[in-house]
N, C-alpha and C positions, 0 to 999 in steps of 0.2 A: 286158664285163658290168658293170653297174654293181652291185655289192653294200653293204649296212647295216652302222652297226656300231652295237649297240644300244645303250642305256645302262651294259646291267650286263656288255657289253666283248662279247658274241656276234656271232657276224656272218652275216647272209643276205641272200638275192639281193634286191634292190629290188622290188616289188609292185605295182604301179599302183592294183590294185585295193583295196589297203589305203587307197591316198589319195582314192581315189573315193568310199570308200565313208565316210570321215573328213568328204567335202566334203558328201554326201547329210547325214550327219549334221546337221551346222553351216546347211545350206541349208533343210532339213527345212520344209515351208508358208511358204516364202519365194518370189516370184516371179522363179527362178533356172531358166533352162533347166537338161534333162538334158545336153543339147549344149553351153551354157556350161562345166558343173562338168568334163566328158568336157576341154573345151579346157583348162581349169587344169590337169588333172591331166597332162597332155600337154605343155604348157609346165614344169609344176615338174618334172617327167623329163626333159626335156629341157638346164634350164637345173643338173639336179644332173650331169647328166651332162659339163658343160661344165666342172667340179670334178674331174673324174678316175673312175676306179673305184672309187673307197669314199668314201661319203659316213658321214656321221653323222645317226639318229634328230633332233637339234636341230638341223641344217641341211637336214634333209625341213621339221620344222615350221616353222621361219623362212619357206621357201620359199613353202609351203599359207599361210603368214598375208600377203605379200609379195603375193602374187594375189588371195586373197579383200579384202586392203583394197578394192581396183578393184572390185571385182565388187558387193558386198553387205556393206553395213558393219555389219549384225544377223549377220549369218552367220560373220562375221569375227567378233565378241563372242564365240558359239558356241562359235567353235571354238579362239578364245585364253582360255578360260576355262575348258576340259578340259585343252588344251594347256601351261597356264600355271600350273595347280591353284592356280583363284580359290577363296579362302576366304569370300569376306565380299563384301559391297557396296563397299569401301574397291580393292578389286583393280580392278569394273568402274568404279569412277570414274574410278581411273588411266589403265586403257588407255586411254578413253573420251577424257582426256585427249591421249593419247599418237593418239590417230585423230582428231582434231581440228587437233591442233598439224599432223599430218602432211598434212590435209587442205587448211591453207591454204597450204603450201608450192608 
C-alpha cells in the first residue's frame, strides 16, 4: 500500500483522485486530453510507488510537475504556482526560467 505523509507529519493512504483532480485543475481550457491527465496520474503512482510505501506530499508534487512539464507547459505554470505558493510575477518568471532552461536540455 502505498501511503502520504503530509506536511504537518499525518499520514494517509495515497489517492489518485486527489492528483487527478490537481491535474483537471492546472489543465482546466487547455487542449489536454481526459485520457492524457488519467495517463499522468498513472505513471506518477506508479513511478511513487517505485519509492517504497510512504512517499511524501513534496515528492507527489515534484512528480505531477516532472510529467506536466512533457505534457502542457500552461498547465505546468498552473499547477507550480498553487504548488509552489507564487506570490508575485517575479515567482512565474523564475520557473518560466527554470522551464526553459529545462527545455533546451
Amino acid at each position: 500500500m502505498l501511503n502520504v505523509i503530509k506536511r504537518n507529519g499525518d499520514k494517509e493512504p495515497f489517492d489518485r483522485n486527489k492528483v487527478i483532480a490537481g491535474l483537471q485543475a492546472a489543465a482546466k481550457g487547455r487542449p489536454v486530453s481526459e485520457e492524457s491527465l488519467l495517463a499522468v496520474a498513472e505513471r506518477v503512482e506508479d513511478n511513487l510507488r517505485l519509492l517504497g510505501g510512504d512517499v511524501t506530499s513534496t515528492q507527489i508534487g515534484h512528480e505531477v510537475l516532472d510529467q506536466l512539464r512533457a505534457l502542457d507547459e500552461v498547465a505546468y505554470l498552473r499547477f507550480a504556482s498553487v504548488y509552489k505558493n507564487f506570490d508575485d510575477a517575479a515567482d512565474f518568471r523564475r520557473e518560466l526560467a527554470l522551464l526553459e532552461k529545462h527545455a533546451t536540455k
